[in-house]
Structure formats: C-alpha cells, structure tokens
PAGU-373291 format. One record per residue: residue in three letters; x, y, z of N, C-alpha, C, O, CB in turn. Coordinates in nm, 3 decimals. Glycine has a CB too. Example, Ala and Ser with C-alpha at 12.3 -4.5 7.8 and 13.67 -1.06 7.14 Angstrom:
BEGIN
FIDREN,resn,n.xx,n.yy,n.zz,ca.xx,ca.yy,ca.zz,c.xx,c.yy,c.zz,o.xx,o.yy,o.zz,cb.xx,cb.yy,cb.zz
FIDREN,ALA,1.319,-0.569,0.780,1.230,-0.450,0.780,1.320,-0.330,0.780,1.424,-0.332,0.846,1.131,-0.447,0.905
FIDREN,SER,1.285,-0.225,0.708,1.367,-0.106,0.714,1.290,0.003,0.787,1.341,0.114,0.804,1.408,-0.060,0.572
//
This chain:
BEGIN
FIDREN,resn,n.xx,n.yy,n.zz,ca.xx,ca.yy,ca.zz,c.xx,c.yy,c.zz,o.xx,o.yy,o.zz,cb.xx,cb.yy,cb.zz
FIDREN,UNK,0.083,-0.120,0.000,0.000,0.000,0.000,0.087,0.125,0.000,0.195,0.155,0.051,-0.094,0.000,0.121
FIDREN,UNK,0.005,0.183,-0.071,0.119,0.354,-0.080,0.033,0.447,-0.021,-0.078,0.461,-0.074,0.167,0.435,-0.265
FIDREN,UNK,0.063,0.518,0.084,-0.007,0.651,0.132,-0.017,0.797,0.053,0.092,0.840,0.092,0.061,0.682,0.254
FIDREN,UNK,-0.055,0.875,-0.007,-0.026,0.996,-0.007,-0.064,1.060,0.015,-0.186,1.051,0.007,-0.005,1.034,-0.056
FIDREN,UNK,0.014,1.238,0.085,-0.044,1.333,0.164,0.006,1.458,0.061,0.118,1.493,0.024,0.011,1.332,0.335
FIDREN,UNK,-0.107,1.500,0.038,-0.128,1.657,-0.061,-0.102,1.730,0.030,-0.167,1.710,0.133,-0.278,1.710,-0.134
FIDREN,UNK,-0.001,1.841,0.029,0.006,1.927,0.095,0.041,2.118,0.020,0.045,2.123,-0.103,0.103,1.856,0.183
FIDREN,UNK,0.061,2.240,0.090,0.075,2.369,0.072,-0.022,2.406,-0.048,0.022,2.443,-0.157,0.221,2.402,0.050
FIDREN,UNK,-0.184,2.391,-0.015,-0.248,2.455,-0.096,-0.282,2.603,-0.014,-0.224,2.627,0.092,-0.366,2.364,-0.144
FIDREN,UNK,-0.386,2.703,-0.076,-0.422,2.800,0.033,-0.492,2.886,-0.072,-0.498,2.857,-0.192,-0.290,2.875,0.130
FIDREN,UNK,-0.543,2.990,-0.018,-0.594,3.142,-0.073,-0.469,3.178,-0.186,-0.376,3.107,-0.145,-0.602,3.284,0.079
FIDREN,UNK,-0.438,3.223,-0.260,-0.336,3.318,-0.345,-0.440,3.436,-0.451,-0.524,3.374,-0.515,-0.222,3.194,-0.464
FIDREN,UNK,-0.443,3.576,-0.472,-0.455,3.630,-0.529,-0.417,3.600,-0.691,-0.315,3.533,-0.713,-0.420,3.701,-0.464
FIDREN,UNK,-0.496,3.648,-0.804,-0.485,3.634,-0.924,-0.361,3.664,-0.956,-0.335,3.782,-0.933,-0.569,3.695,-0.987
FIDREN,UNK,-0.271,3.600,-1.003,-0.122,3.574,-1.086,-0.052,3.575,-0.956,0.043,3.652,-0.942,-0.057,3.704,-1.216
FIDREN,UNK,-0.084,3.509,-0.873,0.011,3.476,-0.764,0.076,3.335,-0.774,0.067,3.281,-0.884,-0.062,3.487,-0.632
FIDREN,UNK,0.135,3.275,-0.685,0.212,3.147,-0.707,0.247,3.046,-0.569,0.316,3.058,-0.468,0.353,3.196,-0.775
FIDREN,UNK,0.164,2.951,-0.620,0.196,2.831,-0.469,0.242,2.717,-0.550,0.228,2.695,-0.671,0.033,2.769,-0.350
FIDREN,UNK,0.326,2.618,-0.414,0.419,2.525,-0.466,0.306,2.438,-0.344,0.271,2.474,-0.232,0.626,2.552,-0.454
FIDREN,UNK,0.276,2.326,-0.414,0.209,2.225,-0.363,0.326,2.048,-0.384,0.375,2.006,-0.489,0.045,2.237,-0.461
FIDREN,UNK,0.333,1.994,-0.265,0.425,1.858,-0.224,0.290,1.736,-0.189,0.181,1.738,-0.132,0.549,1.897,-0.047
FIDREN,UNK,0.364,1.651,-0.252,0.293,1.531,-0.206,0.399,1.418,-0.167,0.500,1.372,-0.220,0.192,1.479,-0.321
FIDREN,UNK,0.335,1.399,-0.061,0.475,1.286,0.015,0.427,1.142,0.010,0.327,1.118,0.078,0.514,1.317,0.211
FIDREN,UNK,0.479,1.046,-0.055,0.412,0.934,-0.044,0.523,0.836,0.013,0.642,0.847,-0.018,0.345,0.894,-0.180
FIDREN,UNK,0.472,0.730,0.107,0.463,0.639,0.210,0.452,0.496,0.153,0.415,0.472,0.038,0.349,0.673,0.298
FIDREN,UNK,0.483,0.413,0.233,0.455,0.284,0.183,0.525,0.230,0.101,0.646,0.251,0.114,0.355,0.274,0.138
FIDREN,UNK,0.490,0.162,0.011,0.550,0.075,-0.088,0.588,0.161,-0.225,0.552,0.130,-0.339,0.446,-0.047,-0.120
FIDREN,UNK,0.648,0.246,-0.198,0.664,0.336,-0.288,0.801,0.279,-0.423,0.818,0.355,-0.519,0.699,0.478,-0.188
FIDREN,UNK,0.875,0.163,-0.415,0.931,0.140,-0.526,0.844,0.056,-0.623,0.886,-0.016,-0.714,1.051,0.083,-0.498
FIDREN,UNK,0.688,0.082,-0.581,0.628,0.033,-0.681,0.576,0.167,-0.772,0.487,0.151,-0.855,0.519,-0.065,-0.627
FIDREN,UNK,0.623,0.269,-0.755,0.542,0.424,-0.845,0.645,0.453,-0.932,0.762,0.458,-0.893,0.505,0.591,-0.742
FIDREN,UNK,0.607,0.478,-1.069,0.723,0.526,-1.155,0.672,0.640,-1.156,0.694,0.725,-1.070,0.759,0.465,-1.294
FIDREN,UNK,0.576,0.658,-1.286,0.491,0.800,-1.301,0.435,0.827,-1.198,0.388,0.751,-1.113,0.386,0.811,-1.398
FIDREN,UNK,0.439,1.008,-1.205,0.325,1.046,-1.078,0.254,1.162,-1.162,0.316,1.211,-1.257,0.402,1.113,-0.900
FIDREN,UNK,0.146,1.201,-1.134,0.112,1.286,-1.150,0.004,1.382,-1.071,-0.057,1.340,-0.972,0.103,1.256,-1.235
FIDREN,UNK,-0.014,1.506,-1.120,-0.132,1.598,-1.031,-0.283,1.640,-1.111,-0.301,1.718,-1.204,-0.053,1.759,-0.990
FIDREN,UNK,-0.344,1.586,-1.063,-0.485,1.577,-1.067,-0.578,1.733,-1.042,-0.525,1.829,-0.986,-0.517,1.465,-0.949
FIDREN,UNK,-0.649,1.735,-1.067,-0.731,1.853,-0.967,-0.889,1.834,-1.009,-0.926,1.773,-1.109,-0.674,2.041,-1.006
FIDREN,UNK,-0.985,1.906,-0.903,-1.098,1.858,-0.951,-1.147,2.022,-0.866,-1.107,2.065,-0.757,-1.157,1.672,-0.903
FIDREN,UNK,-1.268,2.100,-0.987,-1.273,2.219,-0.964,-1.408,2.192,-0.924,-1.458,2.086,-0.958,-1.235,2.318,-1.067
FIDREN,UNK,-1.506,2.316,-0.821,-1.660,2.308,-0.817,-1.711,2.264,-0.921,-1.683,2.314,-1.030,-1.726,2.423,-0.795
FIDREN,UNK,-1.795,2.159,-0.909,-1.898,2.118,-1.010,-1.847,2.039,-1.136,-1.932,1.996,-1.214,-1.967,2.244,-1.059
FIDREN,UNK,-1.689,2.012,-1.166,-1.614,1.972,-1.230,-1.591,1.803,-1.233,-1.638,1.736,-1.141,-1.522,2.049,-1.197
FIDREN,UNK,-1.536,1.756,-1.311,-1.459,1.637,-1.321,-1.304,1.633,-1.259,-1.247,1.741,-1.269,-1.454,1.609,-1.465
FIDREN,UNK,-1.236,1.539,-1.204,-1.149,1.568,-1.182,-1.056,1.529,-1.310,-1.107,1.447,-1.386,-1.132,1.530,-1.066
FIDREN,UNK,-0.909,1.584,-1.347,-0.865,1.628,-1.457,-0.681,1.595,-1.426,-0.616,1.637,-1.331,-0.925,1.797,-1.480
FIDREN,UNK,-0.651,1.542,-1.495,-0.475,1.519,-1.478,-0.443,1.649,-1.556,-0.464,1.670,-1.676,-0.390,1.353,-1.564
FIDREN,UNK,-0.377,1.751,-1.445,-0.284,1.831,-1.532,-0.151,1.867,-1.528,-0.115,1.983,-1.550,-0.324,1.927,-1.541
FIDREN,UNK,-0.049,1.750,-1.492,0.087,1.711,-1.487,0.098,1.597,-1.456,0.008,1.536,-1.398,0.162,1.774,-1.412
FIDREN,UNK,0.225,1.537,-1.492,0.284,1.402,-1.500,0.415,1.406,-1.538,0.466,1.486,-1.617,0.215,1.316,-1.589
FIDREN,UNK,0.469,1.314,-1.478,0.640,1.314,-1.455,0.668,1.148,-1.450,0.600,1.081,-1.372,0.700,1.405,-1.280
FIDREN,UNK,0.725,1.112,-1.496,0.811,0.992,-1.512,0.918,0.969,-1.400,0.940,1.073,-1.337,0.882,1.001,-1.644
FIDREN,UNK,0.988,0.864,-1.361,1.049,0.866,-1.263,1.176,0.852,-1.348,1.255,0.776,-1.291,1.007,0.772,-1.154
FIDREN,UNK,1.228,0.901,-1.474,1.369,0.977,-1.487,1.307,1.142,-1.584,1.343,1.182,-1.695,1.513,0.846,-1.606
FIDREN,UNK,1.231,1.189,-1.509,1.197,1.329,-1.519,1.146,1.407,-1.683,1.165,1.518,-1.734,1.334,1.395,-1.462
FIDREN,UNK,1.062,1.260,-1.732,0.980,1.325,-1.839,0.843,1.404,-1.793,0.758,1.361,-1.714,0.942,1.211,-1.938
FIDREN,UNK,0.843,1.523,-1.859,0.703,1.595,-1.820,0.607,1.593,-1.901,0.633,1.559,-2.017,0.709,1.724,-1.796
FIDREN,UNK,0.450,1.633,-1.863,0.316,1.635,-1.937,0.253,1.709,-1.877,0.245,1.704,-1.755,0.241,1.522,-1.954
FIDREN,UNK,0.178,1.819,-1.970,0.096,1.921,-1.905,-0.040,1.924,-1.989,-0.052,1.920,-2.112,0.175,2.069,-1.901
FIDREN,UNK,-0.116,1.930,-1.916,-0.248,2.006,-1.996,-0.247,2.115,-2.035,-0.186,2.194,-1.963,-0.356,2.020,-1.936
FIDREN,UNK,-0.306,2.167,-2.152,-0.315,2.273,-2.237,-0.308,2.399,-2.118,-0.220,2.482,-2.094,-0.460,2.263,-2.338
FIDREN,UNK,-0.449,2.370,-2.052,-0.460,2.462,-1.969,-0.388,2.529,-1.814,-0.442,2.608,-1.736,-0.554,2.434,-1.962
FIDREN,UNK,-0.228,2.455,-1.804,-0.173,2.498,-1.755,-0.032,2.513,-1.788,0.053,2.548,-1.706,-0.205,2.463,-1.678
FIDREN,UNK,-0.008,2.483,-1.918,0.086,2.464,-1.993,0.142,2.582,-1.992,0.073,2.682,-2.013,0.058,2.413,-2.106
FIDREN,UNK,0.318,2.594,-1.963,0.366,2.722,-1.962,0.349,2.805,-1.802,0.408,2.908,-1.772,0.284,2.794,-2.083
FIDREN,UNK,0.275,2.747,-1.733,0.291,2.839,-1.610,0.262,2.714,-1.472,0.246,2.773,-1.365,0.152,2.992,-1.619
FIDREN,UNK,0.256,2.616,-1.464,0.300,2.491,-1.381,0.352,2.402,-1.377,0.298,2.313,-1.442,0.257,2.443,-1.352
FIDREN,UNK,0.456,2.371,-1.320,0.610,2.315,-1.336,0.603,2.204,-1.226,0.624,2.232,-1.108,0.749,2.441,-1.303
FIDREN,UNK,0.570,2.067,-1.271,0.587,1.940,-1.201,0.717,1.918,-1.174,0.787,1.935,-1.273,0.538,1.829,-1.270
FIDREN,UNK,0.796,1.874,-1.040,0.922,1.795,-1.004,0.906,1.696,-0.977,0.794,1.648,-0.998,0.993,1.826,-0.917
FIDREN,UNK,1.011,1.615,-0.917,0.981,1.513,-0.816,1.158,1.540,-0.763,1.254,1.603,-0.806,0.915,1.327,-0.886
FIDREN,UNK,1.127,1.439,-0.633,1.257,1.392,-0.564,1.226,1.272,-0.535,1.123,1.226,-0.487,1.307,1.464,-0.442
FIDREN,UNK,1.322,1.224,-0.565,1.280,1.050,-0.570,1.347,0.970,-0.446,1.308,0.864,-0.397,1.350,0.966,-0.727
FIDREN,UNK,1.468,1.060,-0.402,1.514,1.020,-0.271,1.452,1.039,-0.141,1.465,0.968,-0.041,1.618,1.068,-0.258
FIDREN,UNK,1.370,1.165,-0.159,1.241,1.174,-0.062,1.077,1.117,-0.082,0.997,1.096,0.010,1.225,1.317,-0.049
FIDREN,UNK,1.061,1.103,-0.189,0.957,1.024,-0.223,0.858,1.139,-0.239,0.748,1.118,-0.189,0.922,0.907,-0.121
FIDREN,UNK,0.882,1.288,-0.314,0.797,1.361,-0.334,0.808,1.407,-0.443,0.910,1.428,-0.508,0.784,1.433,-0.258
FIDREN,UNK,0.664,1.431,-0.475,0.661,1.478,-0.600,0.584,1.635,-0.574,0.475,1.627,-0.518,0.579,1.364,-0.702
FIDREN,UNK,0.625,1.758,-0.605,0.548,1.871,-0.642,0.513,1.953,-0.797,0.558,1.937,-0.911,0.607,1.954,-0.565
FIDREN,UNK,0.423,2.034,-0.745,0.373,2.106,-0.825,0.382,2.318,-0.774,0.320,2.398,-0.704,0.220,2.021,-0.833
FIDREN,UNK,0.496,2.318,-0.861,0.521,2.498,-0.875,0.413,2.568,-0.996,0.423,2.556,-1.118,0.715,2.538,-0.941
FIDREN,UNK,0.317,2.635,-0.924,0.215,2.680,-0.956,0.236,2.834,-1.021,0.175,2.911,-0.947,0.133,2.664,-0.842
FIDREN,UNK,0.280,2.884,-1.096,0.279,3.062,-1.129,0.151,3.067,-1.217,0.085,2.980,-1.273,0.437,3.135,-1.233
FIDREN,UNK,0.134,3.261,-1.204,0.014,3.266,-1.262,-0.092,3.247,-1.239,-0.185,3.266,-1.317,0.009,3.227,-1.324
FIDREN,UNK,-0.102,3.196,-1.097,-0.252,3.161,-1.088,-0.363,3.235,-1.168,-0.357,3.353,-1.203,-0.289,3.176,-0.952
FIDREN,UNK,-0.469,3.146,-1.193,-0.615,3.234,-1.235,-0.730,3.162,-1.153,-0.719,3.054,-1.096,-0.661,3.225,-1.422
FIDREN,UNK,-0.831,3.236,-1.157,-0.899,3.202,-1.085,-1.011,3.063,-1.150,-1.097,2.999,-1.088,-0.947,3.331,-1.042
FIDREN,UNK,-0.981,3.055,-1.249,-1.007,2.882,-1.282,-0.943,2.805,-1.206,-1.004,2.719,-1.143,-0.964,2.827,-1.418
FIDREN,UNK,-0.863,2.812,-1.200,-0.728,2.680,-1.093,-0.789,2.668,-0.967,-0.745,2.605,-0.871,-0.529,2.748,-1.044
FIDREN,UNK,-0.907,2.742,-0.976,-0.973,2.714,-0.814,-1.047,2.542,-0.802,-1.154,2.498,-0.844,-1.130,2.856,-0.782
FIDREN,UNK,-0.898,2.459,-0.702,-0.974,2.297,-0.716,-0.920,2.256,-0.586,-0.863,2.334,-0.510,-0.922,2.174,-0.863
FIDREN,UNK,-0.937,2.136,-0.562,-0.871,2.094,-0.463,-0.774,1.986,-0.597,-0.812,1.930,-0.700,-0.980,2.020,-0.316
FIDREN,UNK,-0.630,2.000,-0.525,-0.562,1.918,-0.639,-0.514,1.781,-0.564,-0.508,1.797,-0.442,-0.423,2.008,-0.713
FIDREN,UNK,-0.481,1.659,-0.604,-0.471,1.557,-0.567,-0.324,1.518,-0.629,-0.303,1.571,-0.738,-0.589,1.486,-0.597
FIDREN,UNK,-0.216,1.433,-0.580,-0.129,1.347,-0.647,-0.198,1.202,-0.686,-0.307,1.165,-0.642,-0.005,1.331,-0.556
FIDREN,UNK,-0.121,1.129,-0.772,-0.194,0.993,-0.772,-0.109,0.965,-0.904,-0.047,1.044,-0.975,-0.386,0.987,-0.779
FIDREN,UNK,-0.119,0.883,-0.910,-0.046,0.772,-1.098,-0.099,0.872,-1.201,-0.171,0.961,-1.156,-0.151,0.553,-1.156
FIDREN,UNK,-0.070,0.869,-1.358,-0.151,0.914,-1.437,-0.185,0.862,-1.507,-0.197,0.912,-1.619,-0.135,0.985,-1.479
FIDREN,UNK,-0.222,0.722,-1.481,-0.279,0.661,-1.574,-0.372,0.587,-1.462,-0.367,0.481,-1.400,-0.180,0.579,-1.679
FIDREN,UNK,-0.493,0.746,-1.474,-0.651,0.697,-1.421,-0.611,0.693,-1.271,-0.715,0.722,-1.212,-0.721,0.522,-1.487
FIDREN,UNK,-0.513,0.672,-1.178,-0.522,0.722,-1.075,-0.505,0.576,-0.964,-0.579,0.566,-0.866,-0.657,0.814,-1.079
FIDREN,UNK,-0.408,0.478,-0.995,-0.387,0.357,-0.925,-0.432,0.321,-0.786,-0.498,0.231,-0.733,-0.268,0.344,-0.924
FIDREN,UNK,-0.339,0.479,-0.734,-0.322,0.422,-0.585,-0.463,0.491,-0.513,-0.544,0.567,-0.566,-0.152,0.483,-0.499
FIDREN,UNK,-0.463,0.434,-0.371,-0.568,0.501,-0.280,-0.548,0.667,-0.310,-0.431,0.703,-0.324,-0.538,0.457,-0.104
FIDREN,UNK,-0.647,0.765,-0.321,-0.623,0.888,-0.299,-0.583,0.942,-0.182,-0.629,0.892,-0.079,-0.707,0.940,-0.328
FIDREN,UNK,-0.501,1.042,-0.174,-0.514,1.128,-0.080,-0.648,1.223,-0.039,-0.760,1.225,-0.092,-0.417,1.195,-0.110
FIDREN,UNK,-0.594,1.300,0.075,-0.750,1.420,0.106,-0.703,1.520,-0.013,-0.794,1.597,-0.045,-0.763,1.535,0.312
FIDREN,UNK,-0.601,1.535,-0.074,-0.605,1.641,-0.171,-0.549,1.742,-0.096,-0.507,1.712,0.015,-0.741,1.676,-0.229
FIDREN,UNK,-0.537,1.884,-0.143,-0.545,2.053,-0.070,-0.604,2.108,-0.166,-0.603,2.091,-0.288,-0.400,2.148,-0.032
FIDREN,UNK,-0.667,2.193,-0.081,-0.705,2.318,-0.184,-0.657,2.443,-0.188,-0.608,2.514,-0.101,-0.825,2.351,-0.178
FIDREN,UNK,-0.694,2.469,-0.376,-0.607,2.604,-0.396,-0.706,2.688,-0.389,-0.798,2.640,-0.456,-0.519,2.627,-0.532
FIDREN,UNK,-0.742,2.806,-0.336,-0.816,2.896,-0.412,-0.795,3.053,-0.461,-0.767,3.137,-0.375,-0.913,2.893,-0.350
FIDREN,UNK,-0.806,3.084,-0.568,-0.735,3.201,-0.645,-0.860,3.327,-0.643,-0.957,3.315,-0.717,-0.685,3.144,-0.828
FIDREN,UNK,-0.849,3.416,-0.574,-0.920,3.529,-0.532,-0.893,3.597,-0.713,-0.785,3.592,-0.770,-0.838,3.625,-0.364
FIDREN,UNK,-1.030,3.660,-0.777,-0.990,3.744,-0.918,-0.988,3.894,-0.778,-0.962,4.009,-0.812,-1.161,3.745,-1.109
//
C-alpha cells in the first residue's frame, strides 16, 4: 500500500504562485509515473501534470507554460510549482499515478485564487 499526503495549498490572489508537495509512504518502489490531478466546483477531476520517474514531463493545455511538475525520488515527493494563478485553478488538487489514478487517494489541498 502507498499513502499519499497533498500538501501547501491556500488562498493566493490572481497571478500569484503556490508550490504544492505530495509525500508518499509505503511501498513506494512500486510508483514510476506520478502525477497531479485537480478537480474544480462542479467539475470532473482532470490530470494536469505528469512526470516519469527519470523526469519526463506532461501538461495540460490549460496549464501549460505556467505549472512546473518535479519530483525527488530520494524523498519520495513529488510537487507542483504553480505561477500565474487564475482564478479557474480554483480545485482541490490531488497526487496519484496518471494513468486513471492507481493508488488510494489522498484528502487532496485546496487552492483557491481570489480574481
């Protein structure tokens, strides 16, 4: 079993910038890809980054150019550097696999972007 804990979401003003960590636990030499999820009011939830575990990236259109997936693989985290916020990006965002979302979820954090 793999744990993960979403963490540093919060309030940020329009074109502001938060860095969100997810620490995962457990049986973690079973995760290659990771990726970040988010799911907005009334929305679907939506993969919009993904990283490979020798540091290939994938972005959705809609954040393409202004959110920058890492990982550290010696700590077992993967984040998400957020610039630009808009006030669409208002979700709670989740880590998880990107392909459909393997492991147990985390509680997520939420971002929310004041216009």
């Amino acid at each position: 079993q793999v744990q993960l804990v979403e963490s540093g979401g919060g309030l940020v003003q329009a074109g502001g910038s938060l860095r969100l960590s997810c620490a995962a636990s457990g049986r973690i030499f079973s995760i290659n890809a990771m990726g970040w999820y988010r799911q907005g009011p009334g929305k679907q939830r939506e993969l919009v980054a993904s990283i490979t575990r020798s540091g290939y990236t994938g972005y959705s259109r809609s954040v393409k150019g202004r959110f920058t997936i890492s990982r550290d693989n010696a700590n077992n985290t993967v984040y998400l550097q957020m610039n630009s916020l808009k006030p669409e990006d208002t979700a709670v965002y989740y880590c998880n696999t990107p392909s459909g979302g393997l492991l147990a979820w985390g509680q997520g954090t939420q971002v929310t972007v004041s216009s």
